[in-house]
Rosetta silent file (secondary structure, phi, psi, omega in degrees, C-alpha in Angstrom):
SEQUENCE: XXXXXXXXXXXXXXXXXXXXXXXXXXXXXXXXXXXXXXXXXXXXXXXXXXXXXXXXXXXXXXXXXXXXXXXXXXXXXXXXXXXXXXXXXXXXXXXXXXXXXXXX
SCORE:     score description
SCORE:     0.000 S_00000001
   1 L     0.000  146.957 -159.382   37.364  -67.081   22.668 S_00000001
   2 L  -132.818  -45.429 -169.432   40.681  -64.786   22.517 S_00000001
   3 L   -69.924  125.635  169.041   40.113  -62.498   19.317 S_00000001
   4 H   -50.956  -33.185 -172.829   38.493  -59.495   19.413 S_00000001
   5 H   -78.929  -42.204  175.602   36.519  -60.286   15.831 S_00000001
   6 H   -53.579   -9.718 -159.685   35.429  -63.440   17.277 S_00000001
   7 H  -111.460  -98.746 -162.414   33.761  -61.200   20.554 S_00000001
   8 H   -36.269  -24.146 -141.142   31.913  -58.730   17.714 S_00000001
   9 H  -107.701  -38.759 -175.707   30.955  -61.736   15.139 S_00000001
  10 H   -77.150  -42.354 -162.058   28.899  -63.320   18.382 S_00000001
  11 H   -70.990  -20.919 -167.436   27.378  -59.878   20.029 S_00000001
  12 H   -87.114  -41.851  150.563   26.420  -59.241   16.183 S_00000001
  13 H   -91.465   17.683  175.985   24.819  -62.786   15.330 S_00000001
  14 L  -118.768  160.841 -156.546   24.259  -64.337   18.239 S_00000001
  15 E   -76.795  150.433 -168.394   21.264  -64.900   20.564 S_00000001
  16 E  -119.368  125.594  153.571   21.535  -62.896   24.202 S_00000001
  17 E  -136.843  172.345 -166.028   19.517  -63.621   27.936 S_00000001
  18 E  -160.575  159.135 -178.772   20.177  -61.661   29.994 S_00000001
  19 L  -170.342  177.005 -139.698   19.173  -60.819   33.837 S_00000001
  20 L   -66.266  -12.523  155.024   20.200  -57.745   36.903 S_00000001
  21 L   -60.535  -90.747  135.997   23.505  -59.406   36.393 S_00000001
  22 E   -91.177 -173.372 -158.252   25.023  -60.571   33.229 S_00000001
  23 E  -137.798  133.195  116.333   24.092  -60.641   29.781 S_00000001
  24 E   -62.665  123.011  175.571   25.059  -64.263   28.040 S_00000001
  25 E  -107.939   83.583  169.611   25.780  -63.626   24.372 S_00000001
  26 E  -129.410 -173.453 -173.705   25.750  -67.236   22.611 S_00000001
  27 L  -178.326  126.538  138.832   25.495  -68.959   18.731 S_00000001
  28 E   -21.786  118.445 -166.416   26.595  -72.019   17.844 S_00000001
  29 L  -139.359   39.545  140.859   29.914  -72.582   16.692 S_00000001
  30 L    93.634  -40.041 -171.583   30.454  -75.932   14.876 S_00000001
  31 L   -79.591  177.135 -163.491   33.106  -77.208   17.126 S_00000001
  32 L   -98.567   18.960 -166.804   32.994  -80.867   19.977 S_00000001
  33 L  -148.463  165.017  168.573   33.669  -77.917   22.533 S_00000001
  34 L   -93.691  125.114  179.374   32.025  -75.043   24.340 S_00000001
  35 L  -111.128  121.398  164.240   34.318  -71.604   23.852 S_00000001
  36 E   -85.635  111.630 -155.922   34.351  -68.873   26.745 S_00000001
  37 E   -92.066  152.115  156.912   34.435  -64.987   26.673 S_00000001
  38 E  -142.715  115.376 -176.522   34.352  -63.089   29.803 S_00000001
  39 E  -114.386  131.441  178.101   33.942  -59.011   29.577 S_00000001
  40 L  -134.877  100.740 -160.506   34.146  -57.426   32.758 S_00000001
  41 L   -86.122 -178.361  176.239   34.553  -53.312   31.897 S_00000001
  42 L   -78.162   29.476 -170.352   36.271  -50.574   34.475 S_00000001
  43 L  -109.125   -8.103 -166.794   33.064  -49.464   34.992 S_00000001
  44 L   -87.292  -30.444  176.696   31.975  -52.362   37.126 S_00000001
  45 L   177.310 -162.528  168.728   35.094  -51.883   39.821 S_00000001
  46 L   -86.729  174.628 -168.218   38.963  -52.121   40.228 S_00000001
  47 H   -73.355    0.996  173.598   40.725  -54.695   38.967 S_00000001
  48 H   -93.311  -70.959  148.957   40.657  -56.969   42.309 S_00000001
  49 H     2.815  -79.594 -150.134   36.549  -56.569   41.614 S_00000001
  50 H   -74.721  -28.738  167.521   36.832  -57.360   38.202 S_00000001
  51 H   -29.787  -77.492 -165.244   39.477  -60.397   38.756 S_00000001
  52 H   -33.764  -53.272 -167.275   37.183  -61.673   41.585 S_00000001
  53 H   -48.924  -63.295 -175.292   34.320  -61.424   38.823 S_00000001
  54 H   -44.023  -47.054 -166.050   36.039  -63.478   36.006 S_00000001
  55 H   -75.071  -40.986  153.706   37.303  -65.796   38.415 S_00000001
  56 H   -29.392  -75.665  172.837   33.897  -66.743   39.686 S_00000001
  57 H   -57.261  -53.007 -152.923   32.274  -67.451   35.695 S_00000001
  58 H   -59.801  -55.374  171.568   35.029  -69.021   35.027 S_00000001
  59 H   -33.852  -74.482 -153.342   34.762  -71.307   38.360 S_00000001
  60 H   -59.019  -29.765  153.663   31.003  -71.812   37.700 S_00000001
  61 H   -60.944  -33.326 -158.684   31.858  -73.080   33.713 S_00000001
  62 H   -93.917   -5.708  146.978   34.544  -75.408   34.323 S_00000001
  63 H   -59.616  -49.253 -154.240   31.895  -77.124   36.946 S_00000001
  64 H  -124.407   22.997  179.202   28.787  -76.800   35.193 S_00000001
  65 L   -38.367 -112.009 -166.552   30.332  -77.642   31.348 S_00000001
  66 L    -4.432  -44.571  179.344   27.812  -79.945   30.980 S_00000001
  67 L   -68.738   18.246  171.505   24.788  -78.215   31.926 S_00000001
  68 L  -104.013   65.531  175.138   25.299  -76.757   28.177 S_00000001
  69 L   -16.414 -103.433  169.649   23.635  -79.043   26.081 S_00000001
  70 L   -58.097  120.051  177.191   24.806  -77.199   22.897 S_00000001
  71 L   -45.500  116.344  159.453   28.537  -76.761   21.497 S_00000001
  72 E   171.776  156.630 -160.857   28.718  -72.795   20.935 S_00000001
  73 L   -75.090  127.402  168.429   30.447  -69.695   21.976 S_00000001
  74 E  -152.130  139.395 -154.996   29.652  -67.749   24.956 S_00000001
  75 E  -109.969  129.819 -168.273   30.349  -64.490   26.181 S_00000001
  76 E  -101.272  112.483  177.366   29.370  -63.955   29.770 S_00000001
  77 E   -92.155  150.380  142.324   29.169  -59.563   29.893 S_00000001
  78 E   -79.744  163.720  152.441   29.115  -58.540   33.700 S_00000001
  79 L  -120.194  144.950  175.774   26.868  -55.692   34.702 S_00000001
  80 H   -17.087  -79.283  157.112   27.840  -52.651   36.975 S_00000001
  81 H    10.299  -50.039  173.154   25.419  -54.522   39.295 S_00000001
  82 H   -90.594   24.956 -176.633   27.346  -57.616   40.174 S_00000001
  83 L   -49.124  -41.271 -133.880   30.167  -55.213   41.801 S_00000001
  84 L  -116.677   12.217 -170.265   29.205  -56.609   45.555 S_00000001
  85 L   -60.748  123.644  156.035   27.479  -60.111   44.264 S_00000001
  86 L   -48.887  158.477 -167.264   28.266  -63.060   46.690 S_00000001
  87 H   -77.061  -34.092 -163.383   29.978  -66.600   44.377 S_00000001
  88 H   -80.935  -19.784 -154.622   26.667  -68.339   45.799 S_00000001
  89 H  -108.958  -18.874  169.110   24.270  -65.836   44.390 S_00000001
  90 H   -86.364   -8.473  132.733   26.281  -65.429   41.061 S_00000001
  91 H   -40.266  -49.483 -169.017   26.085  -69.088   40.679 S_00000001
  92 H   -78.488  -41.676 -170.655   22.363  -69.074   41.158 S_00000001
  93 H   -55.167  -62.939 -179.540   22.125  -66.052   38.443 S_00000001
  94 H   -49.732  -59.681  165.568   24.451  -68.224   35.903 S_00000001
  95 H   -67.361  -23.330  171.308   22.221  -70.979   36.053 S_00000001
  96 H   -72.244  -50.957  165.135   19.021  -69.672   35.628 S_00000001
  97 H   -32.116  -61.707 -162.590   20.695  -68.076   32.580 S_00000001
  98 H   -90.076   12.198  166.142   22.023  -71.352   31.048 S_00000001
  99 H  -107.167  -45.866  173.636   18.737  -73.151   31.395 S_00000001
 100 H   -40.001  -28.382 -157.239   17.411  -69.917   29.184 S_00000001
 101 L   -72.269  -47.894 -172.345   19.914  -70.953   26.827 S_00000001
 102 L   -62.387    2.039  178.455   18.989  -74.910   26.888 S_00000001
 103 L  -109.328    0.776 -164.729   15.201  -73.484   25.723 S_00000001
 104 L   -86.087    0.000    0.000   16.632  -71.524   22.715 S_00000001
């Protein structure tokens, strides 16, 4: 996901879990493909922080496509919280999330 309307049209009709970490924001979106958002604000660190963040979800989707049964758009929010998270422990967070998703 690139467009800003597309990032409000999901936070407004789309389903959320959420846990001391992130927030996943997903809905179904019609397409053979999975689409990804990643919001990481300045409030969570500097921009080597929030890089670090992005680069991590990102890692942990292009691995773990699959465990996402259902084609639909999802926006992975960070929270202030994951400033100081180790990759192994944000990994463990992301999956317990996307098995929330697979019960929805």
């Amino acid at each position: 996901m690139l467009k800003r309307h597309e990032f409000v049209a999901l936070s407004h009709t789309g389903k959320s879990v959420a846990d001391r970490y992130f927030i996943l924001a997903y809905r179904p979106n019609g397409l053979d493909r999975i689409r990804l958002g990643i919001t990481v604000t300045k409030k969570v660190g500097n921009a080597v922080i929030r890089n670090r963040l992005k680069r991590i979800v990102r890692e942990y989707f292009r691995h773990n496509r699959d465990r996402v049964k259902s084609r639909c758009d999802i926006n992975v929010i960070v929270k202030r919280s994951a400033t100081g998270i180790s990759t192994e422990r944000a990994k463990a967070s992301l999956d317990a999330l996307v098995d929330r998703i697979k019960e929805d």
